[in-house]
C-alpha positions as CSV (number, residue, x, y, z in Angstrom):
1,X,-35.1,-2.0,-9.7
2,X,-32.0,-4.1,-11.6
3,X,-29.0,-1.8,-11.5
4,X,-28.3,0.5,-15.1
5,X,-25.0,-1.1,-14.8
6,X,-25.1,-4.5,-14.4
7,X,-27.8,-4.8,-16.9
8,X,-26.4,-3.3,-19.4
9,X,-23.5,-5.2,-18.7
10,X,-25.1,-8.6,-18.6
11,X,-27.2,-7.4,-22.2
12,X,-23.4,-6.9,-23.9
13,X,-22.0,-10.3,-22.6
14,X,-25.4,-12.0,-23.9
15,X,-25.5,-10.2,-27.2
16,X,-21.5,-11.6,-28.1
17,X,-23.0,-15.1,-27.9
18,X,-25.4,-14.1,-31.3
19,X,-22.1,-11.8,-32.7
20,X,-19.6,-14.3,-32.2
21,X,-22.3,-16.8,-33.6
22,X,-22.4,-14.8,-36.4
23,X,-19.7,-15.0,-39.2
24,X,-20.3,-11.8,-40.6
25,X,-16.8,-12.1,-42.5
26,X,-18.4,-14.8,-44.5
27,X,-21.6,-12.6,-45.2
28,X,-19.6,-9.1,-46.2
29,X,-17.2,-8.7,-49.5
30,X,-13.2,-9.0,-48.2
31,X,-11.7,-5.8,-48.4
32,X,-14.2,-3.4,-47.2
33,X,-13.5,-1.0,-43.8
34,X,-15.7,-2.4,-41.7
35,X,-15.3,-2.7,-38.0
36,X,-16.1,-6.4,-37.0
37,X,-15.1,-5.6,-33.4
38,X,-17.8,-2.9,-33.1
39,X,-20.5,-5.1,-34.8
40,X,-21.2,-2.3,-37.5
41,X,-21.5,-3.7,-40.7
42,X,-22.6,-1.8,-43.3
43,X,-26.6,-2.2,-44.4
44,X,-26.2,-2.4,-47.8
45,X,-23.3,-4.5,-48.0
46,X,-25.1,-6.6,-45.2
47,X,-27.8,-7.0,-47.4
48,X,-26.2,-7.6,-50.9
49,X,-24.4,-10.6,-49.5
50,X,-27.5,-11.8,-47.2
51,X,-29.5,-12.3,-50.8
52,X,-26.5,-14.8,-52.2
53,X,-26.4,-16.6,-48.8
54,X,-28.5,-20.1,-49.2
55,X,-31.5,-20.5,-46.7
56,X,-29.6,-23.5,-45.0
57,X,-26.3,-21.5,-44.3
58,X,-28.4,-19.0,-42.4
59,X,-30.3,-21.7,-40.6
60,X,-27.1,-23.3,-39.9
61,X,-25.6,-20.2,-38.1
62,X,-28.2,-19.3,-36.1
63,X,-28.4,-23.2,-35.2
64,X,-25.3,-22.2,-33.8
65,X,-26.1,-19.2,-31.7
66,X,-29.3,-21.1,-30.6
67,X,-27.1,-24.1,-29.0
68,X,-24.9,-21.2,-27.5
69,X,-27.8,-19.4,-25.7
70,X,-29.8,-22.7,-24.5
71,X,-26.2,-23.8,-23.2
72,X,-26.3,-20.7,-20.7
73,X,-29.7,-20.8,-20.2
74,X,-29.0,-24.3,-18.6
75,X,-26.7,-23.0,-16.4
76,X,-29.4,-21.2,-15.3
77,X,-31.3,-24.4,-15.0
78,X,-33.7,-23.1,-17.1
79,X,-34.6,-26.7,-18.4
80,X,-34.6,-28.9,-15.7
81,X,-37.5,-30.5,-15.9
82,X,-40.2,-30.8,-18.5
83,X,-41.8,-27.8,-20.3
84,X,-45.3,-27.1,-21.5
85,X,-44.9,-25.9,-25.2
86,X,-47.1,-23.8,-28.2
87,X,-47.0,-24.2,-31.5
88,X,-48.1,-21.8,-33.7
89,X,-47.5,-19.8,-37.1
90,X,-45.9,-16.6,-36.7
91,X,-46.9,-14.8,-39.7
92,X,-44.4,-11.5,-40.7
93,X,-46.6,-9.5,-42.4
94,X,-46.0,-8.8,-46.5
95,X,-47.2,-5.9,-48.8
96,X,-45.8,-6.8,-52.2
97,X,-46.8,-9.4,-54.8
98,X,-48.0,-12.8,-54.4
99,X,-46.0,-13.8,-56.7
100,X,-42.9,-13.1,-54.5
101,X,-41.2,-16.7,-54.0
102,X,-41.5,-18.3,-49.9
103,X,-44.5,-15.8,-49.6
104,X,-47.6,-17.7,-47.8
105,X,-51.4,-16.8,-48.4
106,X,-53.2,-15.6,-45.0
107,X,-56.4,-14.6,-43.8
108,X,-56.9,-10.9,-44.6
109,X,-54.5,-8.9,-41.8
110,X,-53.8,-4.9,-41.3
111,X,-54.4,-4.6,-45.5
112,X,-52.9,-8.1,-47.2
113,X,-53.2,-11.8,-47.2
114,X,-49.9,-12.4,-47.5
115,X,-46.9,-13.3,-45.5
116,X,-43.3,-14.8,-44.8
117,X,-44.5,-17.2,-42.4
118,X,-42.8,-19.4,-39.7
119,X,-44.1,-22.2,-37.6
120,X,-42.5,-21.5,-33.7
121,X,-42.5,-23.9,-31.1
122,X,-42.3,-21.6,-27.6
123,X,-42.1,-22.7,-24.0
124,X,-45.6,-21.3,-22.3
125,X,-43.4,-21.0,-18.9
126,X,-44.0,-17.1,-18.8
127,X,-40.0,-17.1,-16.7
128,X,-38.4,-18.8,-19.4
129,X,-40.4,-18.1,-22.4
130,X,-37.7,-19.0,-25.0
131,X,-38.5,-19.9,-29.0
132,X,-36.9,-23.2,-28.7
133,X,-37.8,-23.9,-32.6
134,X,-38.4,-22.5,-35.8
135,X,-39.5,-23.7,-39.3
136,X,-40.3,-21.5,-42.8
137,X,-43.7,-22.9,-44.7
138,X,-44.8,-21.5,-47.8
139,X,-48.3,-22.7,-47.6
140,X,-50.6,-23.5,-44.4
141,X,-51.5,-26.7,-46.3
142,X,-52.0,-30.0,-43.7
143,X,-49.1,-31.9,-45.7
144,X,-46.9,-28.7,-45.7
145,X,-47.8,-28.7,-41.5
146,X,-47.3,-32.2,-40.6
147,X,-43.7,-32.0,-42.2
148,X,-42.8,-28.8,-40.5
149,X,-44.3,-30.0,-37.0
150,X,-42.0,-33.1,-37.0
151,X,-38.9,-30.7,-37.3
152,X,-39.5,-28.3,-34.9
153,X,-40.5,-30.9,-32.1
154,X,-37.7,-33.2,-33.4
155,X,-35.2,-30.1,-32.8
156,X,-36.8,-29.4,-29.4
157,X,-36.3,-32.4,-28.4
158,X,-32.8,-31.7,-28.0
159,X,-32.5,-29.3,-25.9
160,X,-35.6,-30.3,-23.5
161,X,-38.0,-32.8,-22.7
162,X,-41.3,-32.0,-24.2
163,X,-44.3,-32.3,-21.1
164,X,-47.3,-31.3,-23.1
165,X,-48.0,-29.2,-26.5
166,X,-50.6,-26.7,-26.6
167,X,-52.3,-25.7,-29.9
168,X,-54.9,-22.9,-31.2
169,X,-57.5,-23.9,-33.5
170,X,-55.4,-23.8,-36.8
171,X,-54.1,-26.9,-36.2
172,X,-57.7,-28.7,-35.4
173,X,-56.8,-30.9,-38.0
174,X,-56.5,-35.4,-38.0
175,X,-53.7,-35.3,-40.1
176,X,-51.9,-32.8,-37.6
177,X,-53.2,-34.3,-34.1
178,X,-51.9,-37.3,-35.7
179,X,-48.8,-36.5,-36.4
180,X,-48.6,-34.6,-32.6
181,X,-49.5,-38.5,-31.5
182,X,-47.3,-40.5,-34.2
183,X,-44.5,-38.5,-32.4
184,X,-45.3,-39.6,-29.0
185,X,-46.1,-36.0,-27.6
186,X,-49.4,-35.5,-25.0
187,X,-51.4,-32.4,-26.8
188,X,-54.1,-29.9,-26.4
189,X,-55.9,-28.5,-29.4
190,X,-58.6,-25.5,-29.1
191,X,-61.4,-27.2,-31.2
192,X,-64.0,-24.9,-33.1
193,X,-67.3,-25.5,-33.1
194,X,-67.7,-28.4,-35.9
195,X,-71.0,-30.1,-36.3
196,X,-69.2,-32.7,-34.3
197,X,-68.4,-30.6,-31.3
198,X,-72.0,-28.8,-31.4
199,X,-73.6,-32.9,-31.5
200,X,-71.4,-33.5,-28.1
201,X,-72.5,-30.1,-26.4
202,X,-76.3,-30.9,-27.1
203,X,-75.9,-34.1,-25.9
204,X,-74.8,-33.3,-22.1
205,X,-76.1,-31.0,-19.7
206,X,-73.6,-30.9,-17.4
207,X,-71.8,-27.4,-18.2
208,X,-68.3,-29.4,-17.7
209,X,-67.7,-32.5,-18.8
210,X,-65.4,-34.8,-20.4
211,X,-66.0,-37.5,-23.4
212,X,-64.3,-39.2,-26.2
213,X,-64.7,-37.9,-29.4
214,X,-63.3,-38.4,-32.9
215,X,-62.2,-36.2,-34.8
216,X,-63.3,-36.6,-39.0
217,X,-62.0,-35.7,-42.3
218,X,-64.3,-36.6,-44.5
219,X,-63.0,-34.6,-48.0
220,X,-60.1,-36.8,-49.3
221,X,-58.0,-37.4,-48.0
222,X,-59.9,-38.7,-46.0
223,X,-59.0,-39.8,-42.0
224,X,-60.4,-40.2,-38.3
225,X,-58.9,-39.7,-34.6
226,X,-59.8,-41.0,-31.5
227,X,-59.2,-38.2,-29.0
228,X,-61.0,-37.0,-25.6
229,X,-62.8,-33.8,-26.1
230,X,-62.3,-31.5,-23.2
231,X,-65.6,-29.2,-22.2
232,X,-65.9,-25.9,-19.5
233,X,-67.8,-23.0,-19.6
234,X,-65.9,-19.8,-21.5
235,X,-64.3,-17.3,-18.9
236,X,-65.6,-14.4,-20.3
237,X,-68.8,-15.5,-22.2
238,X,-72.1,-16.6,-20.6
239,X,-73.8,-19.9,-22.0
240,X,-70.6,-20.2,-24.1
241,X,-68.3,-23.2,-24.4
242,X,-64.1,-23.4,-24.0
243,X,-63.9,-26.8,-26.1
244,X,-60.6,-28.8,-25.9
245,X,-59.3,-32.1,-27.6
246,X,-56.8,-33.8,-26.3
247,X,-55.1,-37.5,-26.2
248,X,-54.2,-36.8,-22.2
249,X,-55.5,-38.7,-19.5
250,X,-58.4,-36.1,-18.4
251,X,-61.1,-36.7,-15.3
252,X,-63.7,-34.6,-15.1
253,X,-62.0,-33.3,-11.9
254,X,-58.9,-32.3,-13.8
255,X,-61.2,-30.5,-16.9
256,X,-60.6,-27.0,-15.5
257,X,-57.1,-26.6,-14.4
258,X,-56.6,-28.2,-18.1
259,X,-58.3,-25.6,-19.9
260,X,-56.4,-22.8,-17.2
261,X,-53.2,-24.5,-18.4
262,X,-53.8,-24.7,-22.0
263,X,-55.1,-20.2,-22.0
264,X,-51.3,-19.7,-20.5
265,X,-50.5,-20.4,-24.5
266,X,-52.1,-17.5,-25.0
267,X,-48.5,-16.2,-23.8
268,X,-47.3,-16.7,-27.4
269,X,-48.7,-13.7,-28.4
270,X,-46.6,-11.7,-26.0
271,X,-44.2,-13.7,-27.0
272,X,-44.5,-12.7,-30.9
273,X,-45.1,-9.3,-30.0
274,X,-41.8,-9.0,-28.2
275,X,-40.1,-10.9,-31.2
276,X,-41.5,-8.1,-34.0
277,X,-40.0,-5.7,-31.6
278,X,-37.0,-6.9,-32.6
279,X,-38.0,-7.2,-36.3
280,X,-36.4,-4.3,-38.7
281,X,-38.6,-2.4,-41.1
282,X,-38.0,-3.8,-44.5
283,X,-39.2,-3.8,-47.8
284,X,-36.7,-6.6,-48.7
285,X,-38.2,-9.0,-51.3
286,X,-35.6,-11.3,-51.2
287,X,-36.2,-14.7,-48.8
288,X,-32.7,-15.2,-47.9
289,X,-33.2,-11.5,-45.9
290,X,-36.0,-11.7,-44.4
291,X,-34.9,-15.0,-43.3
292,X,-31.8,-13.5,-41.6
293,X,-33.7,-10.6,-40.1
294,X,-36.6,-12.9,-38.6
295,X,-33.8,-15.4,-37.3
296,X,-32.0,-12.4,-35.8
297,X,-35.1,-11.6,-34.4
298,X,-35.8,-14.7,-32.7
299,X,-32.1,-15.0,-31.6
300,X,-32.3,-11.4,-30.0
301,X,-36.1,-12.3,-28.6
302,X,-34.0,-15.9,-26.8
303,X,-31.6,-13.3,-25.6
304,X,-33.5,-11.0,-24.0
305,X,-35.0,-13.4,-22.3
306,X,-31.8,-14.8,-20.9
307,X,-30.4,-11.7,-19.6
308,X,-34.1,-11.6,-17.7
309,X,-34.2,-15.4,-16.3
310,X,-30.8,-14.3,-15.1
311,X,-31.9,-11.2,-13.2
312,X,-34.2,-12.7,-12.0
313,X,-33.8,-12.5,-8.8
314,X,-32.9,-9.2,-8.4
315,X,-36.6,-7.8,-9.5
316,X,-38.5,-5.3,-7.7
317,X,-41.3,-5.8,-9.4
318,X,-42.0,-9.7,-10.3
319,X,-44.9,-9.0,-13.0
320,X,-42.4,-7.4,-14.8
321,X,-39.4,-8.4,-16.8
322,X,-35.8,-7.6,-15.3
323,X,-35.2,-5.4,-18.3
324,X,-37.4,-4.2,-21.0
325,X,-36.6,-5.2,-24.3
326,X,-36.5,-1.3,-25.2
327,X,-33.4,-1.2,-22.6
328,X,-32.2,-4.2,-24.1
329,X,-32.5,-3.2,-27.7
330,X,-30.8,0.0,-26.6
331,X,-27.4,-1.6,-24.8
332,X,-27.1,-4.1,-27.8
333,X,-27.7,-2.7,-30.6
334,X,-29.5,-0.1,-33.0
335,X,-31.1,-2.5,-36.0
336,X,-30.6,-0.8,-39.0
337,X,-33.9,-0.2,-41.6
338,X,-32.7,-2.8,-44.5
């Protein structure tokens, strides 16, 4: 087990990297008794000053703590060679009106359909499982995705080289696997079970196989895409399919480990979970906060996972993290309610 000490130690030294990152004296009035050097600011003034902060001065700040923490997570040579990635739509669940501006319609979830919601781009590597990329939609809407996909992979491009991205079904679109290909990135897309993919499965009987496919948009606007669609049987589901597209080079030989490699996305969701861990209750309306408090999230997410990768070696147990985010939450910081 890590020592008490050195953990906690190691959590403070990470956390000044988001602090420092932080210009709080920019956020708070001048002229109120706050401790900087003790990271207390007060809630309500926090939040008072978040609401006139502009969306692209928060993003800009935690731009800045981002490029801190992926600097030291180098180091660490955390990105030394190519990383499998997931995109996907983190969705921060909303209870108020949907009138409320930046607020996205969802599927029905835990009592609403609405959301502040935030395409993430995440490494799948389960050792250095960091949120590498982040972009707020308002809609779900292909043109609203294909914009917001280019500026997450464009900003994850600087910090890594991209091996392969990994997508669930809500992104089986042809404008969006188009856009994955216009930007020069192998991908893997879960595809549902379109009339398409049902005409493919009836027409083999091999349990596993491997054929091209396009992919069709027939409603304007209207669009097509060559791909390869993937086939195996499902893991947990007799005479079921696990269907795949993909504009990788696939053998029929390399169909399974594919579809192995693509279910470690599933990952992201321990990934999110571990991020709304982070997440303050709030019943801020206001975009600029939530903003703030999801990016703090994130940040604090990225951090944790540092202090781990550098711990790493130190584990007792290697199916467990080096320190739990509880722990970490607990030498860091207490987030206040907002």
């Amino acid at each position: 087990m890590i020592h008490a000490t050195e953990a906690k130690q190691l959590s403070r030294a990470a956390s000044s990297l988001l602090f420092t990152g932080l210009d709080f004296e920019k956020v708070l009035a001048r002229g109120e008794d706050i401790d900087l050097q003790h990271r207390s600011p007060l809630a309500k003034s926090l939040l008072y000053h978040l609401r006139n902060l502009s969306p692209d001065a928060i993003d800009a700040q935690f731009d800045g703590v981002r490029a801190a923490t992926f600097a030291h997570a180098r180091r660490q040579r955390a990105f030394a060679r190519p990383v499998d990635v997931a995109l996907d739509i983190h969705e921060w669940l909303y209870y108020g009106s949907a009138a409320t501006p930046h607020v996205c319609k969802i599927n029905p979830d835990r009592g609403t359909n609405l959301a502040y919601a935030f395409v993430t781009l995440c490494i799948v590597d389960p050792a250095v499982r960091f949120t590498l990329a982040w972009d707020s939609i308002e809609a779900d809407d292909s043109r609203t995705l294909r914009e917001s996909i280019r500026r997450v992979i464009t900003t994850a491009r600087q910090f890594v080289q991209i091996n392969r991205v990994y997508c669930d079904r809500g992104f089986y679109r042809v404008a969006l696997v188009k856009t994955l290909a216009d930007l020069g990135v192998e991908f893997v897309v879960r595809a549902p079970k379109t009339v398409g993919v049902k005409r493919a499965l009836d027409a083999h009987d091999e349990a596993t196989f491997v054929t091209d496919y396009e992919m069709v948009r027939k409603n304007p606007p209207t669009g097509r895409m060559s791909v390869t669609l993937v086939v195996v049987p499902h893991r947990s589901r007799d005479d079921d399919s696990f269907c795949l597209v993909t504009n990788c080079d696939v053998s029929v030989e390399f169909a399974e480990p594919l579809a192995e490699a693509y279910r470690r996305r599933w990952g992201i969701e321990t990934s999110y979970r571990k991020i709304g861990e982070f997440l303050p209750r709030t019943s801020a309306t206001t975009f600029a906060v939530r903003l703030f408090e999801f990016l703090f999230a994130v940040a604090l997410y990225n951090l944790w996972i540092l202090v781990c990768l550098c711990l790493v070696e130190q584990r007792v147990l290697t199916d467990r993290p080096a320190v739990s985010t509880a722990l970490f939450r607990l030498f860091v910081l207490s987030l206040p309610e907002g």
